[in-house]
C-alpha positions in Angstrom: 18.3 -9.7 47.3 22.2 -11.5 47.8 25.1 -9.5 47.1 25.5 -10.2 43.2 22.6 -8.7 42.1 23.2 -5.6 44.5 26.4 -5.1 43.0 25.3 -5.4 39.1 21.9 -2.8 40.4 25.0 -0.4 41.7 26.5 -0.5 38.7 23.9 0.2 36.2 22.3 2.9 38.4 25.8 4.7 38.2 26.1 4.1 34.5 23.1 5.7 34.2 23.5 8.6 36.6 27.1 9.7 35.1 27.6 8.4 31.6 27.9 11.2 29.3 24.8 11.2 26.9 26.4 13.5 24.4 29.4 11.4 24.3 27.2 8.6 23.7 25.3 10.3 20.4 28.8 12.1 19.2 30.0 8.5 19.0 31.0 8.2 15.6 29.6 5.2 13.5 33.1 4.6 12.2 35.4 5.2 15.4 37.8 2.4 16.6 39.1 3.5 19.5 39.7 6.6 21.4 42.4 8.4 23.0 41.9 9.9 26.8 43.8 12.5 29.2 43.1 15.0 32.3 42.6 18.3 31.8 43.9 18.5 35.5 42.2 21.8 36.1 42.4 23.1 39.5 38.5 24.0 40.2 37.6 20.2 39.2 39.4 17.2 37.1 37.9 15.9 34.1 38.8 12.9 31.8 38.6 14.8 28.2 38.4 11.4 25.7 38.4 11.3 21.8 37.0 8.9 19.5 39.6 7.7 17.2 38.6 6.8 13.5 40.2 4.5 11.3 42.7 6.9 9.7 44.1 8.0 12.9 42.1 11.4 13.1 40.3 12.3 16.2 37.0 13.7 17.2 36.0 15.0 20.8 33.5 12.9 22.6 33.2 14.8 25.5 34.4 15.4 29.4 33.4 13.4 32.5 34.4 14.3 36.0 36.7 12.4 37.9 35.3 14.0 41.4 38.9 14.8 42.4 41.3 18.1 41.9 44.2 18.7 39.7 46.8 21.0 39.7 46.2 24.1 37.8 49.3 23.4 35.9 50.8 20.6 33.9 52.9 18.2 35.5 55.4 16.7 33.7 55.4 13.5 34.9 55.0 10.0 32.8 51.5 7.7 33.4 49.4 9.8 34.9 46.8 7.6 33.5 46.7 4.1 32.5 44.4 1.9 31.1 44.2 -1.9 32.1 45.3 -4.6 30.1 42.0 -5.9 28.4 41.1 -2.0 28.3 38.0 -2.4 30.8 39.0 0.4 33.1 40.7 3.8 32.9 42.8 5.2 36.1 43.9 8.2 36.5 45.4 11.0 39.1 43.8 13.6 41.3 47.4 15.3 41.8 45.5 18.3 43.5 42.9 16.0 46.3 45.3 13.1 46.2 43.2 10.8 45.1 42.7 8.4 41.7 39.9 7.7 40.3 38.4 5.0 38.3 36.6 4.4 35.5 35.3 1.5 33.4 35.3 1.9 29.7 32.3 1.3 27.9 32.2 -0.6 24.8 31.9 2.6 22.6 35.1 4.3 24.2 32.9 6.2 26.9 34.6 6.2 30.2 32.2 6.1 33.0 32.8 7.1 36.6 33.2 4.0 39.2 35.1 4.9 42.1 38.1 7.5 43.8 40.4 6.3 46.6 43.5 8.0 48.5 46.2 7.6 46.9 47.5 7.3 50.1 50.2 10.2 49.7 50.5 13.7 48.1 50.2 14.9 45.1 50.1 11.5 42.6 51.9 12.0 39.4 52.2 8.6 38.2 50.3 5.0 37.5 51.0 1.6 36.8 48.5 -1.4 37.1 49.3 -5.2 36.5 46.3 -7.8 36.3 44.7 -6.3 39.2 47.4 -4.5 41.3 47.7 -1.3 41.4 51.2 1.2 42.3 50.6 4.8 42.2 53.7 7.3 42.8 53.2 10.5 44.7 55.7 13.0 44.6 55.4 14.6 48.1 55.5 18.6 48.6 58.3 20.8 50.0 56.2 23.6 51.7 55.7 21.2 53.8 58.2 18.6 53.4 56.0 15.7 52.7 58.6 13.3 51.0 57.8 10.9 48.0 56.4 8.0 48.2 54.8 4.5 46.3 51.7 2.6 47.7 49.8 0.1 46.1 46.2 -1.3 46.3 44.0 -4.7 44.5 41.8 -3.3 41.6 38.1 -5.0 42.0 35.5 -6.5 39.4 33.4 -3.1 39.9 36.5 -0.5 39.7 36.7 0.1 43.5 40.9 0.1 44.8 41.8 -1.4 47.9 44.8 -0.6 49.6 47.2 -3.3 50.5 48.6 -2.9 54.0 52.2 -2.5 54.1 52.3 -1.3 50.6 53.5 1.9 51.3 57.3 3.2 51.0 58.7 6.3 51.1 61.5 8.1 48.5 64.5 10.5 49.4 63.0 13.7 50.1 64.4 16.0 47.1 64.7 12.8 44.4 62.5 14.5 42.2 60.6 11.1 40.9 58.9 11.2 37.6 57.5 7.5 36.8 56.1 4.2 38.3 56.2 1.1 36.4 55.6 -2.6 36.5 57.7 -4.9 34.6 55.8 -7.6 32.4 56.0 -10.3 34.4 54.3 -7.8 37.8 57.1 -9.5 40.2 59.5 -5.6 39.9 58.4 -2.1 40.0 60.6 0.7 38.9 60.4 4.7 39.6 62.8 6.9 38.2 64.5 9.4 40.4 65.6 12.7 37.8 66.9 14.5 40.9 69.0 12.0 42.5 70.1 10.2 38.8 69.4 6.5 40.4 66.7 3.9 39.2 64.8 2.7 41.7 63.2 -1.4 42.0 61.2 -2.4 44.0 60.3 -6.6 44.2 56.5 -7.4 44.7 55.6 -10.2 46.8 52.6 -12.4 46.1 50.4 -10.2 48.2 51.1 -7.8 46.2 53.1 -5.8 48.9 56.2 -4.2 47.2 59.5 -4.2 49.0 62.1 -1.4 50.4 64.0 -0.1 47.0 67.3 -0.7 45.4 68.8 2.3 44.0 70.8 1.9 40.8 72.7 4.6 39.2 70.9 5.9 35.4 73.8 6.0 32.8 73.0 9.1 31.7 71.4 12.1 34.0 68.3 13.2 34.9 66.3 9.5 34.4 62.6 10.8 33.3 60.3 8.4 31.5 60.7 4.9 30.9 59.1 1.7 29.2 59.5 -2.1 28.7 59.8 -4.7 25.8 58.0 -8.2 26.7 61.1 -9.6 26.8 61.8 -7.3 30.1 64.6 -4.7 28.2 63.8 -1.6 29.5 64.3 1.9 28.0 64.6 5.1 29.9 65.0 8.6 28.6 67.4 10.9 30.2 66.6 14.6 30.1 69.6 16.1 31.8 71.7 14.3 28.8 69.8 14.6 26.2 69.9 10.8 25.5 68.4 7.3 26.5 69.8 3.7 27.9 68.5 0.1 27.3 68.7 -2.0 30.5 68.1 -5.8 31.4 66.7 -6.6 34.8 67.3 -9.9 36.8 64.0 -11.1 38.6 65.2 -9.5 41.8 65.8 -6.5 40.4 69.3 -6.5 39.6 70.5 -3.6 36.8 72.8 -4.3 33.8 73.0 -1.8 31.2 73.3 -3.0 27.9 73.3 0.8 25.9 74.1 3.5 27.7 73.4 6.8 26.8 72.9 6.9 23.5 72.2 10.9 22.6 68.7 11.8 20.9 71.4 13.9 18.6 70.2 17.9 19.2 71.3 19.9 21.9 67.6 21.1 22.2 65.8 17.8 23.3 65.2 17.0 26.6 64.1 13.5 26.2 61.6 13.1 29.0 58.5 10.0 27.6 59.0 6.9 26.6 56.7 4.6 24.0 57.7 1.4 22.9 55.9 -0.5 19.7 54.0 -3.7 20.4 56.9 -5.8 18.9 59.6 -4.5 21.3 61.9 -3.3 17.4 61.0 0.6 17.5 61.6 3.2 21.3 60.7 6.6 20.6 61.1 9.7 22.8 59.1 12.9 23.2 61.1 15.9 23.7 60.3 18.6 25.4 62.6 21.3 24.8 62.3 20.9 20.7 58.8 19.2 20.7 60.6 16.8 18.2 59.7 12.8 19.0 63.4 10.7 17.8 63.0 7.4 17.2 65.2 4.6 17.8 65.9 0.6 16.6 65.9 -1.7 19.5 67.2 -5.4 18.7 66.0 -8.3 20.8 68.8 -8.0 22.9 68.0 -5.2 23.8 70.3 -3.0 22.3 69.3 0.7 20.9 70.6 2.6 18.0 69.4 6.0 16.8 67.0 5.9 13.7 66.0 9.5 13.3 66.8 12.4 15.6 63.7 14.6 14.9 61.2 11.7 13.4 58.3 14.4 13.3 57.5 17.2 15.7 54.8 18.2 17.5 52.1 20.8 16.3 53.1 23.0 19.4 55.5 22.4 21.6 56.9 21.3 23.9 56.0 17.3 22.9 55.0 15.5 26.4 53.2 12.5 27.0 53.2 9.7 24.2 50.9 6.8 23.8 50.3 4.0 21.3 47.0 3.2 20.0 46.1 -0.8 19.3 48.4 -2.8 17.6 50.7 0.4 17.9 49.1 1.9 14.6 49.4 5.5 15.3 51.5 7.1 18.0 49.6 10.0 19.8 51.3 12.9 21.6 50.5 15.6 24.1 51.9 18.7 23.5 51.3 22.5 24.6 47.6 22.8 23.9 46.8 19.9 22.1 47.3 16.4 20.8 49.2 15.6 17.7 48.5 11.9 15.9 51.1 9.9 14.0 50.8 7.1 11.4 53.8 4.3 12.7 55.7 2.2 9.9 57.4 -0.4 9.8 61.0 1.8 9.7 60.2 3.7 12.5 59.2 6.4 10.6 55.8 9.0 11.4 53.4 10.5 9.0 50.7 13.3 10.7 47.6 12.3 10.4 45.6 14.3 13.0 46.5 17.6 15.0 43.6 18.7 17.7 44.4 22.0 19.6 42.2 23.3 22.9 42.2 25.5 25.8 41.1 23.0 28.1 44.5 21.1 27.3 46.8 23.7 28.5 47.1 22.0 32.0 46.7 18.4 30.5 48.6 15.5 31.9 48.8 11.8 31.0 47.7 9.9 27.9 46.1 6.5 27.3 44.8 5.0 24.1 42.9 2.4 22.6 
């Protein structure tokens, strides 16, 4: 029997052994994608995933296991999931084992258990995967001092990580970090550094091997969540100023901010995730403090310019994580308890279309969508 037909075996003998079968018949005839996040509970991890109809609403599908740990408590970090680019596998953090697990994506929005790895640090808040490389950020512990850190690994065909030697690289001890992200083009990463108010990149060789980082100074304080346009603009949120800042990055890695920070416009926010719409025009920011998202216009140069200070709010606050479905249709966000679903037009403007609420999200981290 060679090696091919071992591996496919492996895989449909853990498809079998772990799918969920109620998630399978709760699959709803007219669902079009789903949304995912972890319940990071502290006595086991689970990825809770909802199928997502046409109108935005959502509908629980179920729970599966991601064999690691969470935390007990919600961590307010950005990406602690991600999804790949064609949507074939689902990562996501073990902040409590240090691990991340792995999980490919069935065609019906399942997600089904493939593999866990160290993360190769402790306690990983944060993801970020580029064709099939793989950065994870993990925020270290003070008692003991374990500082932060970034290591990366090679994602495989069957969902197993690799890590790639030399990958590793270690943070300022009381920086606070709070995301990891590849640029477009996978040649720069980027983690924010709240407690020390610097951007950090990081250049990626061809191995995949990332190098020391260059610190930048944010233009406003407390850097949280960030993401990018195609055209390599990046936005960041700033929660100690209540405001976010447009940048333009060189391919070595080289800062030049093009609007610096420009306030959400309440003294409440504390602007802490990022989205961006598929066609790089609209940036919108969850805040914490008033569980309001504001929305902002972003021109091709990069440039951003407040639309709408409080564009909707959240069912319960505070508003945390935020994630785009396809085609950025609806914009979902994680808030205290639950998820709260947003029709997107064209202005920048939100409509509610779905509000889900649950006890098993009161620890929840990280969102994905599809």
């Amino acid at each position: 029997m060679n090696r091919k037909i071992i591996a496919i075996l492996s895989i449909v003998i853990a498809v079998m052994s772990t799918v969920s079968l109620a998630g399978i018949v709760n699959a709803k005839l007219g669902s079009v994608g789903a949304v995912y996040t972890i319940d990071n509970a502290i006595a086991g991890n689970h990825v809770l995933y909802y199928f997502r109809a046409s109108d935005g609403s959502l509908n629980l599908g179920g729970s599966v296991s991601t064999w690691g740990t969470g935390t007990g408590t919600g961590f307010h970090s950005q990406g602690a999931e991600t999804l790949t680019q064609d949507g074939s596998f689902l990562l996501v953090v073990n902040a409590g084992s240090n691990s991340i697990s792995v999980f490919y994506i069935l065609g019906n929005g399942v997600p089904v258990f493939s593999s866990m790895t160290s993360s190769h640090g402790t306690t990983p808040i944060s993801l970020t995967v580029n064709d099939n490389w793989v950065y994870v950020l993990n925020v270290g512990t003070t008692t003991p001092s374990i500082a932060p850190s970034i290591a990366g690994f090679t994602l495989g065909k069957t969902g197993m990580l690799t890590y790639i030697a030399g990958s590793k690289q270690s943070l300022s001890a009381s920086s606070s970090p709070e995301q990891i992200g590849f640029n477009p083009n996978g040649n720069l990463l980027v983690v924010t550094e709240k407690g020390a108010n610097i951007i950090d990149t990081f250049t990626v060789d061809w191995n995949g091997v990332a190098d020391a980082p260059m610190a930048h100074a944010s233009a406003g304080s407390g850097p949280y969540g960030f993401a990018f346009t195609d055209s390599n603009k990046l936005v960041v949120s700033e929660a100690g100023s209540g405001s976010a800042s447009s940048y333009a990055l060189s391919y070595e890695g080289n800062f030049h901010t093009i609007s610096g920070k420009i306030k959400t416009g309440s003294t409440l926010d504390t602007p802490c995730w990022v989205a961006i719409n598929d066609w790089g025009t609209i940036a919108y920011t969850a805040n914490g403090g008033s569980g309001t998202i504001t929305a902002y216009s972003l021109s091709t140069m990069g440039q951003l310019t407040l639309l709408s200070t409080a564009a909707a709010t959240v069912s319960s606050a505070p508003a945390l994580d935020l994630a785009f479905s396809a085609h950025s249709q609806f914009l979902y966000v994680l808030n205290g308890n639950g998820i709260t679903g947003f029709k997107v037009y064209g202005d920048g403007s939100l409509s509610q279309v779905t509000s889900i609420s649950s006890s098993s999200l009161a620890s929840a981290a990280g969102l994905a969508a599809t």
